[in-house]
Backbone as CSV, one residue per row, in Angstrom:
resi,resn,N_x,N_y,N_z,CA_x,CA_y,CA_z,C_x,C_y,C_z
1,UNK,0.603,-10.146,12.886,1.511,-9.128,12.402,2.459,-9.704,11.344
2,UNK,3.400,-10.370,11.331,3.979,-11.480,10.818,3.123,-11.854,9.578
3,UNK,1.970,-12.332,9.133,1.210,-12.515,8.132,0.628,-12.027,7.104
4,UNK,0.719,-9.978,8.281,0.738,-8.735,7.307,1.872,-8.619,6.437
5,UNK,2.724,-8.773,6.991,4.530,-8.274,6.160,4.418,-9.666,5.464
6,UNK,4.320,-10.761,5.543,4.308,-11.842,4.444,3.510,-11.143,2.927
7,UNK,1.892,-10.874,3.505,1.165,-10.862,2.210,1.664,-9.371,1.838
8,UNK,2.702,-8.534,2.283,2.626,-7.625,2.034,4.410,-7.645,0.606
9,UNK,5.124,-9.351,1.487,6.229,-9.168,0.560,5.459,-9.812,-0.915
10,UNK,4.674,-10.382,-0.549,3.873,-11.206,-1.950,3.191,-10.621,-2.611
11,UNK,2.735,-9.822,-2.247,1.957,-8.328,-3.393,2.860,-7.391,-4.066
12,UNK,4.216,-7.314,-3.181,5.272,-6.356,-3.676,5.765,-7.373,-5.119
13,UNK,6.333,-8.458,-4.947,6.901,-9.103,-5.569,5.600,-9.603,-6.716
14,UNK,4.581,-9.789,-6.626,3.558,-10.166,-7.802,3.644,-8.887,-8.745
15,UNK,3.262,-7.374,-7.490,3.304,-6.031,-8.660,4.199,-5.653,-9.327
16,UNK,5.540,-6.174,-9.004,7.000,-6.092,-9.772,6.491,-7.256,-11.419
17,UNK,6.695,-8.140,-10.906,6.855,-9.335,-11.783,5.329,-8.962,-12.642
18,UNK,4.264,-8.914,-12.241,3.364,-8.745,-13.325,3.658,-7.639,-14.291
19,UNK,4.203,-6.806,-13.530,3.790,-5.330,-14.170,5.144,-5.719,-14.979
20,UNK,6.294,-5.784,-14.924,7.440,-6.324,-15.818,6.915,-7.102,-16.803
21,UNK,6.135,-8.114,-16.820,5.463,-9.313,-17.773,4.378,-7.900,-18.598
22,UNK,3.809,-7.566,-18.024,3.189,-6.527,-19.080,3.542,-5.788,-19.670
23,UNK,4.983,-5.001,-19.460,5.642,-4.151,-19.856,6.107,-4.469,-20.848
24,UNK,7.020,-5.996,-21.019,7.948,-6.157,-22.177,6.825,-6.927,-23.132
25,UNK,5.470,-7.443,-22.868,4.446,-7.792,-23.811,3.964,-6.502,-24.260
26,UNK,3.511,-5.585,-23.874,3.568,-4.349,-24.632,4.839,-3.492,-24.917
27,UNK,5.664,-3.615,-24.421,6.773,-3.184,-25.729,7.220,-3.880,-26.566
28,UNK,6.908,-4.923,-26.928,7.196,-6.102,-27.876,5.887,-5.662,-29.201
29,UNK,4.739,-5.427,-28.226,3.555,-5.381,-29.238,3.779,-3.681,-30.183
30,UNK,3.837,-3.653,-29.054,3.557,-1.593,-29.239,5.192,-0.614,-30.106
31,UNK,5.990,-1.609,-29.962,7.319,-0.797,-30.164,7.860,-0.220,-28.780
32,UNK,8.177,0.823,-28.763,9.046,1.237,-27.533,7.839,2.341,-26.904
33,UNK,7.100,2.585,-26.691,5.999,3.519,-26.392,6.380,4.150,-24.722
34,UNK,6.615,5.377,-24.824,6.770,5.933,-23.188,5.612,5.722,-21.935
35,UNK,4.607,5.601,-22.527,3.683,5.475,-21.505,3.667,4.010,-21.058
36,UNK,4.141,2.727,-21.678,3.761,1.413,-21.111,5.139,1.097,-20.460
37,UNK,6.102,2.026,-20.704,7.359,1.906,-19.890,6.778,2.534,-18.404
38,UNK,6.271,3.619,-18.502,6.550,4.312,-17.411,5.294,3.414,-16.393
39,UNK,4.260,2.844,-16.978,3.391,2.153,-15.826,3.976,0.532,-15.597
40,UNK,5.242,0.720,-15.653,6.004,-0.154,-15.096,6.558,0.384,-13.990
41,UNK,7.458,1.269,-14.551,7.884,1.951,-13.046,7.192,2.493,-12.076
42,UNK,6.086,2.841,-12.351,4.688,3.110,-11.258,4.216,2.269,-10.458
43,UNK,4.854,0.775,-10.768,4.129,-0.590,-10.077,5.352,-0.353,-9.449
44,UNK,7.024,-0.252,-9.683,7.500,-0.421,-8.858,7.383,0.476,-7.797
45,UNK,7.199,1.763,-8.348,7.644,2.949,-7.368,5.898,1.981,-6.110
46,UNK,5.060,2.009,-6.594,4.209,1.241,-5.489,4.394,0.288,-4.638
47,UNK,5.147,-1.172,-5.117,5.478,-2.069,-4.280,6.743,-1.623,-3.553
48,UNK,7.738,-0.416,-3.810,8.427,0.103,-3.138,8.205,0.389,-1.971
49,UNK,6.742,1.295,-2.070,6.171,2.431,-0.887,5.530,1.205,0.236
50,UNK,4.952,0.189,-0.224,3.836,-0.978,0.099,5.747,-1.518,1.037
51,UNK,6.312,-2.172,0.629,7.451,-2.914,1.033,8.216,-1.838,2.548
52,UNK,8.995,-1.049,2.058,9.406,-0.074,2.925,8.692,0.915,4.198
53,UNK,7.478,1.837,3.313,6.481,2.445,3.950,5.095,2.008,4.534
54,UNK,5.046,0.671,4.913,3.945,-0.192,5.137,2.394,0.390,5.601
55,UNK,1.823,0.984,4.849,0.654,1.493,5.949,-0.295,0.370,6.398
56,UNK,-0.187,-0.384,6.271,-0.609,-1.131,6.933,-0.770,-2.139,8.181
57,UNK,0.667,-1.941,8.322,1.369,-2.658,9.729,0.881,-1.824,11.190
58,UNK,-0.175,-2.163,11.815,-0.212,-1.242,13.477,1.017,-1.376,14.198
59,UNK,1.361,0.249,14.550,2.390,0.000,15.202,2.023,0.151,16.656
């Protein structure tokens, strides 16, 4: 159980940090473009749901 919520804080925190690293490399490339902003916040709003709403944890 314990090993679920580990790999589960390490996927939250990779989909933050990657998806941030992609974001400001395509807004750097692209200019300010709404769509490569917003699939940033889509990784977070995910590692949000993954972190808080765990479906994965048996209760």
């Amino acid at each position: 159980m314990e090993h679920v919520l580990g790999y589960v804080a390490l996927a939250a925190g990779l989909i933050i940090g990657l998806g941030a690293n992609g974001a400001c490399i395509g807004i750097g490339i692209m200019g300010s473009n709404g769509l490569i902003d917003a699939a940033f916040l889509i990784g977070v709003g995910l590692a949000m749901m993954f972190t808080f709403a765990n479906p994965f944890v048996l209760k």
